[in-house]
C-alpha positions as CSV (number, residue, x, y, z in Angstrom):
1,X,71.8,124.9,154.8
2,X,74.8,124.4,153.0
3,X,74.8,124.4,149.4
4,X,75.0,120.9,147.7
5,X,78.0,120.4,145.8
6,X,77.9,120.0,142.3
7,X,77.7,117.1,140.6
8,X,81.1,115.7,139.5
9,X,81.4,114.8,135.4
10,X,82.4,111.4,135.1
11,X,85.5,110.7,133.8
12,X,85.3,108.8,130.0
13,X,86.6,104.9,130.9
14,X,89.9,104.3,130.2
15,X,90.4,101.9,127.0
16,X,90.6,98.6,127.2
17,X,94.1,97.1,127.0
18,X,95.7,100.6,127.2
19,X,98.4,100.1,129.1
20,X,100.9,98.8,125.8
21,X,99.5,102.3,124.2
22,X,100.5,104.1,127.3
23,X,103.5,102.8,127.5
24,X,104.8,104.0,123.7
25,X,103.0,107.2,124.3
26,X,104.9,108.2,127.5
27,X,107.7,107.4,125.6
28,X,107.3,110.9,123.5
29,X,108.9,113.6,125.1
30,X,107.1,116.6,123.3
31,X,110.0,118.2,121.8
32,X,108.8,118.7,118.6
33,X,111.7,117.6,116.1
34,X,108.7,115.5,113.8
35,X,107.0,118.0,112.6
36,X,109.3,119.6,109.8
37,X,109.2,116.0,109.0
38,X,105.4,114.8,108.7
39,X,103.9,115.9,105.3
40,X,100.1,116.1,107.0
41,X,101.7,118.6,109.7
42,X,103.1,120.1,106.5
43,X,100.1,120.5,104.6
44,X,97.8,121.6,107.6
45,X,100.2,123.3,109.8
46,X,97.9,122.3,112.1
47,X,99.5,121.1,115.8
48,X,96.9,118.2,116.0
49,X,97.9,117.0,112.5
50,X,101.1,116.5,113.7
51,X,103.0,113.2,115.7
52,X,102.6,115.5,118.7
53,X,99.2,116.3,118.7
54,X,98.4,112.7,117.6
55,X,99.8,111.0,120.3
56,X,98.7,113.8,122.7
57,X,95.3,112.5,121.5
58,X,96.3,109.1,122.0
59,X,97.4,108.7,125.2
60,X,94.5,111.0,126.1
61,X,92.0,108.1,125.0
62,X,94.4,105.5,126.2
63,X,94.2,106.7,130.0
64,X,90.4,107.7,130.1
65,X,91.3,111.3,130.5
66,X,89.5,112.3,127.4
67,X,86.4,111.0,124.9
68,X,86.9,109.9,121.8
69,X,85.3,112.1,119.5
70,X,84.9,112.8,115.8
71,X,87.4,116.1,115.5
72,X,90.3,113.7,117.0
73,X,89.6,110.9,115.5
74,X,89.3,112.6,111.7
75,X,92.8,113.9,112.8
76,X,94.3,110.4,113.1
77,X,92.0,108.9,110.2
78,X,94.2,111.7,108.6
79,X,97.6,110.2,109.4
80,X,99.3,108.6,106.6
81,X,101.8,106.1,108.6
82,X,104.6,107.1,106.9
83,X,106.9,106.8,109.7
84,X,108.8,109.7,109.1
85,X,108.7,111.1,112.5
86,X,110.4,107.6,114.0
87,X,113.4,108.8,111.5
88,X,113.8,112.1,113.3
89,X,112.6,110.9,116.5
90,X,115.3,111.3,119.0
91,X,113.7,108.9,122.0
92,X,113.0,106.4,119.8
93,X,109.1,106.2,119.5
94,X,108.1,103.3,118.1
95,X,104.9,105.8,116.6
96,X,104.1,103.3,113.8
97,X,102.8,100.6,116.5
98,X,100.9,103.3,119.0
99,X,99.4,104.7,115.5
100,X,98.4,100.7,114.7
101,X,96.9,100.1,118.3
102,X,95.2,103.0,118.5
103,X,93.4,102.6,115.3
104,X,92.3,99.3,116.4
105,X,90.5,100.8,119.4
106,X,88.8,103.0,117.3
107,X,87.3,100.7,114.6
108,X,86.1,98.8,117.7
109,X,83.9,101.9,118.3
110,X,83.6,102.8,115.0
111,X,83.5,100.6,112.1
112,X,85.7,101.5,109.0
113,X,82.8,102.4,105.9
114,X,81.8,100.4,103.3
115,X,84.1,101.2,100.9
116,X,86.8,100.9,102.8
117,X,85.6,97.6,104.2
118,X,85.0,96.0,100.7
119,X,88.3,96.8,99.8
120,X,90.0,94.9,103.0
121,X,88.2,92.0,102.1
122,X,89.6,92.1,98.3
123,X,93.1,92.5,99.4
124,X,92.9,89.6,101.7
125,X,91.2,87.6,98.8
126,X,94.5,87.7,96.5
127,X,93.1,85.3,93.3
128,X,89.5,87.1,93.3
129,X,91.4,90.3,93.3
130,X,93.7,89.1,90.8
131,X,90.6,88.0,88.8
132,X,88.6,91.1,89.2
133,X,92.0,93.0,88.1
134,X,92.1,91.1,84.8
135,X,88.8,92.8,83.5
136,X,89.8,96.5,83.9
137,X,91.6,96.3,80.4
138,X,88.5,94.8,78.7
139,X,86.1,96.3,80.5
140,X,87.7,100.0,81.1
141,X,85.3,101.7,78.7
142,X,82.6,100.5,80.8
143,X,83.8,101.3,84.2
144,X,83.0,104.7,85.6
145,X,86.2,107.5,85.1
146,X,87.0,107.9,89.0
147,X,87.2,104.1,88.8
148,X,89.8,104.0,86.0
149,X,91.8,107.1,87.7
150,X,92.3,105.6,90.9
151,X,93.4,101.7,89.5
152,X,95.2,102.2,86.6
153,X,95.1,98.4,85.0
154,X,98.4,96.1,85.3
155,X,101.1,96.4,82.4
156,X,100.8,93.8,79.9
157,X,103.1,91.1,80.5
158,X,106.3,90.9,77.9
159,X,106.9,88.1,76.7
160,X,110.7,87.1,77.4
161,X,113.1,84.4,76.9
162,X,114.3,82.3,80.1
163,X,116.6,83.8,82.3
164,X,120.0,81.3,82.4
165,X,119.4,78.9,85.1
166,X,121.3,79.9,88.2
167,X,124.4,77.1,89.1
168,X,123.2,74.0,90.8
169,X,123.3,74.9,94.2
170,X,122.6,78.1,93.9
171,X,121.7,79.3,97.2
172,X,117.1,79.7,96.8
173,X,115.1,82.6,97.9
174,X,111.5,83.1,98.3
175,X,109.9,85.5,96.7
176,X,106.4,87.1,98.3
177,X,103.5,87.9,95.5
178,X,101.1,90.0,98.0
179,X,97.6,91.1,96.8
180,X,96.9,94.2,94.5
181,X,101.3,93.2,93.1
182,X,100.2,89.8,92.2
183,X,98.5,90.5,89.2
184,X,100.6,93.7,88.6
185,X,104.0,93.1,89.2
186,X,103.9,89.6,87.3
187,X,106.4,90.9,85.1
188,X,108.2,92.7,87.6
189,X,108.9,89.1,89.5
190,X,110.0,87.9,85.7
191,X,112.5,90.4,85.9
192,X,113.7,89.7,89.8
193,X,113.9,86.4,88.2
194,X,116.4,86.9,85.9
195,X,118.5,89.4,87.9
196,X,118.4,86.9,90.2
197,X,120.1,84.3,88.3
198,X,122.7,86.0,87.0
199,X,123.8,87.0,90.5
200,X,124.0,83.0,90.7
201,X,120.3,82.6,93.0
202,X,117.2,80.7,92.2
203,X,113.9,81.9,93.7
204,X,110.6,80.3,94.6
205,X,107.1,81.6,95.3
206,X,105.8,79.8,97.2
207,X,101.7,79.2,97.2
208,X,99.5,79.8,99.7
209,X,100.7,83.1,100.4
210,X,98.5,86.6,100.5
211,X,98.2,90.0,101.7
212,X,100.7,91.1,103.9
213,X,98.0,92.5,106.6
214,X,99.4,96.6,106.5
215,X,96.3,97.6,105.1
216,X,94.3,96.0,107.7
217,X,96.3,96.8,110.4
218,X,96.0,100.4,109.7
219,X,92.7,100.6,109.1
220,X,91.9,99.0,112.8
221,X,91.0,94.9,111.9
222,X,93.5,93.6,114.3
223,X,92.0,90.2,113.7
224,X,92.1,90.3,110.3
225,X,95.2,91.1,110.1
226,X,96.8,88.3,112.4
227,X,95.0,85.6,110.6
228,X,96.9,87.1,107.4
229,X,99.8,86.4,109.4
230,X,99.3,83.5,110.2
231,X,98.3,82.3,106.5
232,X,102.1,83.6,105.6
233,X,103.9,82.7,108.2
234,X,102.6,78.8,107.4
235,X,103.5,79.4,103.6
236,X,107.0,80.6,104.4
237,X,107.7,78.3,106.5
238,X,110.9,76.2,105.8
239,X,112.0,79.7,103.6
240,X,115.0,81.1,105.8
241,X,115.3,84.2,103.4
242,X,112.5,85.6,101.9
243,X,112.5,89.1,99.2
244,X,109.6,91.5,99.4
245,X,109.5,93.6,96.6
246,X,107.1,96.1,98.2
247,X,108.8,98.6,100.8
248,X,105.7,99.7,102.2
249,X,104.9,95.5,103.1
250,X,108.1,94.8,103.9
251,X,107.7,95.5,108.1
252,X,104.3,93.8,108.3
253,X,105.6,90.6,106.6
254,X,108.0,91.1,108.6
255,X,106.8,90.8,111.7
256,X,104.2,88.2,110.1
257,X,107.3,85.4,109.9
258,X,108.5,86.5,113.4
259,X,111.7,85.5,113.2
260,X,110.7,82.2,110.8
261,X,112.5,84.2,108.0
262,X,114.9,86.9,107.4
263,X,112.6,89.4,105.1
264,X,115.2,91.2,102.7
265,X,114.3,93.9,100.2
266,X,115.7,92.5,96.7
267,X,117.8,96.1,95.9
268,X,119.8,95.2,99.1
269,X,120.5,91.8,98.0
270,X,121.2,92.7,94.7
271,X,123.5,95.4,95.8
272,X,125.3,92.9,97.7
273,X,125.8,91.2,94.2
274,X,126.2,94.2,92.3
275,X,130.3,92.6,91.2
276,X,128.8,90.0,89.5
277,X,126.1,92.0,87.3
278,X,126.7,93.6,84.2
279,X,124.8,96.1,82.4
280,X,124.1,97.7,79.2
281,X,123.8,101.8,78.7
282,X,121.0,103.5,79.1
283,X,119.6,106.4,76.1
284,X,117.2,108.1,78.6
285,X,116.3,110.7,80.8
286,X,114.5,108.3,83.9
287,X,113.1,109.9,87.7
288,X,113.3,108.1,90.5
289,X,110.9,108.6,93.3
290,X,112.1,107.0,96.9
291,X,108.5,106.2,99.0
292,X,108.2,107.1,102.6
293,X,108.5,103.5,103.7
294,X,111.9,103.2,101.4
295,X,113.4,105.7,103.1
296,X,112.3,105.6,106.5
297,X,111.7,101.9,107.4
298,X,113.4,99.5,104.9
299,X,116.2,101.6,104.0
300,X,117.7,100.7,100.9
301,X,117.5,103.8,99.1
302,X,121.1,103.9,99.1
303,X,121.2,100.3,97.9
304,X,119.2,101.7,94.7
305,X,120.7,104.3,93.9
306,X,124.3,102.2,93.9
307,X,122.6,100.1,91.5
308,X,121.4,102.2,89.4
309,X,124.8,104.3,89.4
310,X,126.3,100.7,87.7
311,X,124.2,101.1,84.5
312,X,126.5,102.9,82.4
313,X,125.6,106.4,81.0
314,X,122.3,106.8,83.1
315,X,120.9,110.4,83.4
316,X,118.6,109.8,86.5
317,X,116.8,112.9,88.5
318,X,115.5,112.3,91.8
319,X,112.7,113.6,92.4
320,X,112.6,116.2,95.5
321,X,111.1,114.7,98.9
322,X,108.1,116.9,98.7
323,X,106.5,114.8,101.2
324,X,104.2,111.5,101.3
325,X,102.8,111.5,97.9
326,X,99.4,110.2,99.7
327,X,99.0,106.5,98.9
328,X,99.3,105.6,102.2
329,X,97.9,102.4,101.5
330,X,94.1,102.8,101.8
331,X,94.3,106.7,102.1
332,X,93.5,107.3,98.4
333,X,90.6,105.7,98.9
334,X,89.6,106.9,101.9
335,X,90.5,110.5,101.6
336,X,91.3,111.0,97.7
337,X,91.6,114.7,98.1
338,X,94.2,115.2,100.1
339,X,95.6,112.0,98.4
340,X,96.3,114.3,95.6
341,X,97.0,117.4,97.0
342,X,100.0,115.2,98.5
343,X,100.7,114.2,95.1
344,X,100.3,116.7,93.2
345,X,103.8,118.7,94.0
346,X,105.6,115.4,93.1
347,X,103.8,115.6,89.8
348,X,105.0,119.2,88.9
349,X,108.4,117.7,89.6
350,X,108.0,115.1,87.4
351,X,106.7,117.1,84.4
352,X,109.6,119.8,84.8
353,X,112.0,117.2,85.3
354,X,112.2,116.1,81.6
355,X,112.3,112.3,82.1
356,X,110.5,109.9,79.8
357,X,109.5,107.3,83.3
358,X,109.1,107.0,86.6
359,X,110.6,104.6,89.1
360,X,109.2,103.3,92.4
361,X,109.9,100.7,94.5
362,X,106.6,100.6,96.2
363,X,103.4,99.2,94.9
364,X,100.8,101.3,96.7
365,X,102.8,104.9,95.8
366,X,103.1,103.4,91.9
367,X,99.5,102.9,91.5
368,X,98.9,106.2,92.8
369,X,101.4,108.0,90.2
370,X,100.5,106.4,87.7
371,X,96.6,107.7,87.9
372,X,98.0,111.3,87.8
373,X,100.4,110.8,84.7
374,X,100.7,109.3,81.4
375,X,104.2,108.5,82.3
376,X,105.2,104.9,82.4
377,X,105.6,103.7,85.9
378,X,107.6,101.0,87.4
379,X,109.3,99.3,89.6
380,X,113.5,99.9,89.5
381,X,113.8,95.7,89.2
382,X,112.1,96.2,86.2
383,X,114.4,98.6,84.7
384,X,117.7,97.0,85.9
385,X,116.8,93.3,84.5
386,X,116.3,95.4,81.0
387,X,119.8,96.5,81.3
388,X,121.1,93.0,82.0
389,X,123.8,92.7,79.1
């Protein structure tokens, strides 16, 4: 008799609306030129923590040839979207929207944890947030030390006189608040205020606004997202230009408006202006640190850094690109040790460096400096509107 064939394995089902995936997966053509630029391939030297081995992984899922598993998919929990391989990518992957659509496969099969989904549903609840955020500094004693570490509390808000008001007709921009920056960067839209008007704009934020969706985009809640952007594209509407101080929200809101307005980071704008500001000198030592999403999505690191260079007498020290320094949005939540181990070498820099503060123009990557120094920590607006003369 012949011998019965063996039985074949079947093959896992290909994902559900994979074809976009495969598409921007078939895009990458292997070479390789990411990987001296992503800080988890960096850290690991590990092919599949790498853009190559993610989207290996990717497409793998995306086409049924492989299951999903929990080696794989700790490798792209791992992934911080900085975006840093699209920079260097020469055929143009588009890696931060296959890393997005991928992820929202995933938390279709596997649910994000509790942590993780407690804080999505904070950020996309701006006033509670704002609320909850208002007892840290009377209640810090009683909150537990890995609490206060990872959330340093707002900076009191100065109190400052009225910036001049800007001409009548000034042209208006709109200003976006976000979630966690509302209740910390109060002053710092004080201060975009008055740069503002003495680059002859008003500015308006209008209400209604909230979360710009990244983090729930990257942690997998499709929906959630979308129905974020939908709540901002209605509260922008009518708001041709709108300024997000925040590089690393800047793309989502972004694409939130669609095309309903032009989203501009403010150090571009007021770089544009930069003839009719004037400043006073600076007496200190001040570090700058440039975020992944400044330098890689947005783009206006060289905008800063003109700015900055009009403050006369200024003795600023760049910090080295050592990397991400692990914010990631929800990643220092989600995966606080190698949050810090990404930090830590920006640290070092920063306590060898011999400056008395720290700028950055990103929310997320502040927060998470700020819990590993005793530094002061802000944004650049907030250091250029105290050099207004």
């Amino acid at each position: 008799m012949p011998a019965t064939p063996p039985l074949a394995r079947p093959s896992p089902p290909r994902a559900p609306d994979a074809a976009p995936l495969l598409a921007l997966a078939d895009q990458c053509v292997q070479c390789g030129l990411c990987l001296p630029h992503c800080p988890t391939y960096q850290m690991d030297r590990s092919e599949a923590e790498s853009p190559r081995g993610r989207i290996a992984y990717m497409r793998a899922l995306a086409s049924g040839q492989m299951a999903p598993g929990p080696v794989g998919d700790g490798h792209l929990d791992h992934c911080l979207g900085c975006r840093r391989c699209e920079a260097a990518c020469p055929a143009g992957v588009r890696y931060g929207e296959l890393l997005v659509g991928s992820r929202a496969l995933q938390a279709a099969r596997r649910p994000p944890a509790t942590r993780l989904h407690a804080a999505l549903a904070l950020l996309a609840r701006p006033r509670l947030l704002a609320f909850l955020v208002a007892l840290q500094r009377p209640l810090a004693r009683a909150l537990p030390r890995s609490w206060r570490a990872a959330l340093p509390p707002p900076p009191r808000r100065e109190a400052r006189a009225e910036p001049a008001p800007p001409p009548a007709g000034a042209p208006i921009v709109a200003v976006f608040t976000g979630c966690i920056a509302r209740p910390h960067e109060a002053g710092t839209r004080d201060a975009l205020s008055r740069l503002l008007a003495a680059a002859g704009l008003a500015s308006v934020s209008p209400p209604d606004q909230g979360c710009c969706g990244a983090a729930a985009a990257h942690a997998g809640d499709a929906a959630g997202a979308a129905r974020l952007a939908r709540a901002n594209r209605e509260a922008f509407a009518g708001h041709p230009r709108v300024l997000c101080l925040a590089s690393g929200c800047h793309d989502s809101l972004a694409r939130s408006l669609d095309g309903a307005g032009r989203v501009e980071d403010p150090l571009v704008l007021l770089d544009e202006a930069g003839d009719r500001l004037r400043f006073r000198p600076a007496r200190h030592r001040v570090a700058l640190h440039l975020p992944c999403t400044q330098r890689s999505v947005v783009r206006s690191d060289a905008a800063l850094r003109r700015l900055l260079a009009r403050i006369p007498g200024l003795d600023l020290v760049e910090l080295p690109d050592t990397g991400c320094c692990g914010a990631a949005g929800l990643h220092q939540l989600a995966e606080p040790d190698r949050a810090a181990a990404f930090r830590a070498p920006l640290l070092q820099a920063l306590d060898g460096s011999g400056a008395t503060e720290l700028l950055s123009a990103n929310i997320g990557c502040r927060l998470h400096l700020a819990a590993g120094t005793t530094m002061s920590v802000r944004h650049p607006i907030d250091f250029l509107a105290e050099h207004l003369a």
